[in-house]
C-alpha positions as a Markdown table, in Angstrom:
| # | Residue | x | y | z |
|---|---|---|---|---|
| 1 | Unk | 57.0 | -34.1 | 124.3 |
| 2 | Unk | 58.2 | -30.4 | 122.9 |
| 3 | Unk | 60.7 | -28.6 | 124.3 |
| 4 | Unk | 57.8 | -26.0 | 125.1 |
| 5 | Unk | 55.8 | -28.5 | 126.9 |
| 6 | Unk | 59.0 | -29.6 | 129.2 |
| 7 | Unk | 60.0 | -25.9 | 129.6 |
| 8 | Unk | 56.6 | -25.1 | 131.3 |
| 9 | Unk | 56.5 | -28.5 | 133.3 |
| 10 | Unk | 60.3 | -27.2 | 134.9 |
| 11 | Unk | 59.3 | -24.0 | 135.0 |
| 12 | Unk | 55.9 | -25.0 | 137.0 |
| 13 | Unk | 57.6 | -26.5 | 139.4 |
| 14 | Unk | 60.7 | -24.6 | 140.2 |
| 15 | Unk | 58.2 | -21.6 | 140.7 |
| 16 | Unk | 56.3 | -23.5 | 142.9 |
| 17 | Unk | 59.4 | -24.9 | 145.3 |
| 18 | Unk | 61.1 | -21.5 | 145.0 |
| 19 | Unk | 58.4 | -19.9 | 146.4 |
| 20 | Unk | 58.1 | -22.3 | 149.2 |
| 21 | Unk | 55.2 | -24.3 | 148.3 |
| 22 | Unk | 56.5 | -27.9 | 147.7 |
| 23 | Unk | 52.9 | -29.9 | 147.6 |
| 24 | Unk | 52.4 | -27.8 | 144.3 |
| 25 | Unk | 55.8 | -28.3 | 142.9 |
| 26 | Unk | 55.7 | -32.4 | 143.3 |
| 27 | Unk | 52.8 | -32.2 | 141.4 |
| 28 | Unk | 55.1 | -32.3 | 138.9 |
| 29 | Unk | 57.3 | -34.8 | 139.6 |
| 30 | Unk | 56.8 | -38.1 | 138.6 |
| 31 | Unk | 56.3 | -40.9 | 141.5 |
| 32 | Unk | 59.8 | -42.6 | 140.7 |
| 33 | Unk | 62.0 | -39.8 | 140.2 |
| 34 | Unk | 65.4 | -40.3 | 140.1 |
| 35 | Unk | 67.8 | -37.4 | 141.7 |
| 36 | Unk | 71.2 | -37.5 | 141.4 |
| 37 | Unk | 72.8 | -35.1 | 143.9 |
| 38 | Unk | 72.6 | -33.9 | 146.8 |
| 39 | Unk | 71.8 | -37.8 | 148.0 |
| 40 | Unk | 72.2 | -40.6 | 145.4 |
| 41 | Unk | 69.7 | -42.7 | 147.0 |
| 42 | Unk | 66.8 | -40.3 | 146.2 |
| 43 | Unk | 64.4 | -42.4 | 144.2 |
| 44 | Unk | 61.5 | -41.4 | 145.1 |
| 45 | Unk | 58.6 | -38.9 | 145.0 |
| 46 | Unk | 58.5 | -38.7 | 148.8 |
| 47 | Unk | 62.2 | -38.9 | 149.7 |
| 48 | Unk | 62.7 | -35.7 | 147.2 |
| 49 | Unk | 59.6 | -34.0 | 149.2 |
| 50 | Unk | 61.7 | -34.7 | 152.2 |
| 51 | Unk | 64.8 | -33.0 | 151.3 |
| 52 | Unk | 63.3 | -30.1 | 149.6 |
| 53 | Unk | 61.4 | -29.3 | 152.6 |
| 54 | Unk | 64.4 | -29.0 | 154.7 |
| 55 | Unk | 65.8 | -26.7 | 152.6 |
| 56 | Unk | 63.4 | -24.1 | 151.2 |
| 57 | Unk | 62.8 | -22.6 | 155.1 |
| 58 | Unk | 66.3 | -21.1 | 153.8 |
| 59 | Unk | 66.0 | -19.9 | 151.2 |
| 60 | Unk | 65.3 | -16.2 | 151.0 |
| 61 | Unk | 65.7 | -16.0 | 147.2 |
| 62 | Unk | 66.9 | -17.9 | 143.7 |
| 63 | Unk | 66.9 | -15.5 | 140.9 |
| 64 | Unk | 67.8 | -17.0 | 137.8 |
| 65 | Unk | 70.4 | -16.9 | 135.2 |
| 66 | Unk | 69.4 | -18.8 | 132.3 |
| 67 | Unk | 67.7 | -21.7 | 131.0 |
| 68 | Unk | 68.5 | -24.3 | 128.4 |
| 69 | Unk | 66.1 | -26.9 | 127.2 |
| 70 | Unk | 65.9 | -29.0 | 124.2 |
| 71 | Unk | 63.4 | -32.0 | 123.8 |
| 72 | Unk | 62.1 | -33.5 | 126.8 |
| 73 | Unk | 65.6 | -31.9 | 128.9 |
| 74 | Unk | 65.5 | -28.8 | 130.6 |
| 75 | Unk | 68.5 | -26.9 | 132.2 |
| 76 | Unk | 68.4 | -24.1 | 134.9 |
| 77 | Unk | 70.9 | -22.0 | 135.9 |
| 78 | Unk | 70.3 | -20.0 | 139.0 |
| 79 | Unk | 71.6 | -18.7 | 142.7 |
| 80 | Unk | 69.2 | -20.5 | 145.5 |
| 81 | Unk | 69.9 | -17.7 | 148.0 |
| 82 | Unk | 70.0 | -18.1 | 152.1 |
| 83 | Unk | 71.2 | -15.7 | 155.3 |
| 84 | Unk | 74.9 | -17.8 | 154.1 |
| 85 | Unk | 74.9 | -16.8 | 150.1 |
| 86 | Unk | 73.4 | -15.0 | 147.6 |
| 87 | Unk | 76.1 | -15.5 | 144.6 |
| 88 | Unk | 76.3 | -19.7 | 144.7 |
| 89 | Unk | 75.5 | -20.8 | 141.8 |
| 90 | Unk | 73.1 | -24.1 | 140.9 |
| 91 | Unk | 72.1 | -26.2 | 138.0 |
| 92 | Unk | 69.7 | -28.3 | 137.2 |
| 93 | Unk | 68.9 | -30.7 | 134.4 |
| 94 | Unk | 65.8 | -31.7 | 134.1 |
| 95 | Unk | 64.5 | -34.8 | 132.0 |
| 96 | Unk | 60.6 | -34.6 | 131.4 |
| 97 | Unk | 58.3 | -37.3 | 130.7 |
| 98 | Unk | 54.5 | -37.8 | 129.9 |
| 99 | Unk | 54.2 | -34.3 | 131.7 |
| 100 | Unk | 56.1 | -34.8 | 134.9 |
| 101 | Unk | 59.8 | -35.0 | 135.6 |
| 102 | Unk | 61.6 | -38.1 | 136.1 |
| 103 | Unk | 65.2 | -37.4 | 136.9 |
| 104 | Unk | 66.7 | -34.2 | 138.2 |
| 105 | Unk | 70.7 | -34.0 | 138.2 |
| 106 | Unk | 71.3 | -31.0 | 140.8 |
| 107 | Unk | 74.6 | -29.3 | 141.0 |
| 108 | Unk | 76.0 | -26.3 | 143.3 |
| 109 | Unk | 79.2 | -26.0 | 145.8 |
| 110 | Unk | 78.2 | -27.0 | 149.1 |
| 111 | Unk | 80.9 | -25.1 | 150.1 |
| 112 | Unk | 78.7 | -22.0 | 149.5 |
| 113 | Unk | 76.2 | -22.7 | 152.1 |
| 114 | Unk | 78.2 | -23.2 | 154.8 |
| 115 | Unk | 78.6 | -20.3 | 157.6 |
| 116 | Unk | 81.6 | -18.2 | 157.2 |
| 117 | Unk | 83.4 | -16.9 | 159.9 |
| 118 | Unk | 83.2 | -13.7 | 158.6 |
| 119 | Unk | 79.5 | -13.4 | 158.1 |
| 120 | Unk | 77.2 | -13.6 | 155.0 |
| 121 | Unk | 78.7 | -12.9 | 151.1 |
């Protein structure tokens, strides 16, 4: 696979859950996908449907910052936005296989999303 072909399988799909349609973005997600973070016992298709679509009622925004790939691995950097943050950042990497992805390593502070007493960033 090029780097061009796993760049627009990523990009496909992080378009597609950022705007809040999450049947289009596991169509590119392979049926065994492997996701480390937030829960390590994500291993499948269905149980990353699940927590996705828990959290994209929340989000409000997720502009990025950049984007790495090389190969058949693809990085994104960006700020998955709700009422709570706008300026936590995330990363994922990506790793892209036969045209779907088959393990996502997510990153981002925690921290971040959680109220604060004072109100929103």
């Amino acid at each position: 696979m090029t780097t061009t072909d796993a760049l627009a399988v990523v990009e496909g799909y992080h378009e597609a859950w950022t705007s809040g349609d999450v049947d289009r973005a596991m169509a590119f997600v392979a049926e065994s996908v492997a996701c480390y973070a937030p829960d390590p016992e994500v291993t499948t298709k269905d149980q990353w449907r699940a927590y996705l679509s828990g959290f994209v009622p929340m989000l409000t925004g997720a502009p990025e910052l950049t984007r790495m790939s090389e190969g058949n691995r693809v990085s994104l950097w960006y700020f998955p936005q709700t009422e709570v943050t706008t300026t936590t950042l995330a990363n994922e990497l990506f790793t892209v296989e036969d045209g779907r992805i088959v393990e996502i390593r997510l990153a981002f502070d925690r921290l971040g999303y959680l109220p604060r007493p004072d109100g929103p960033e």
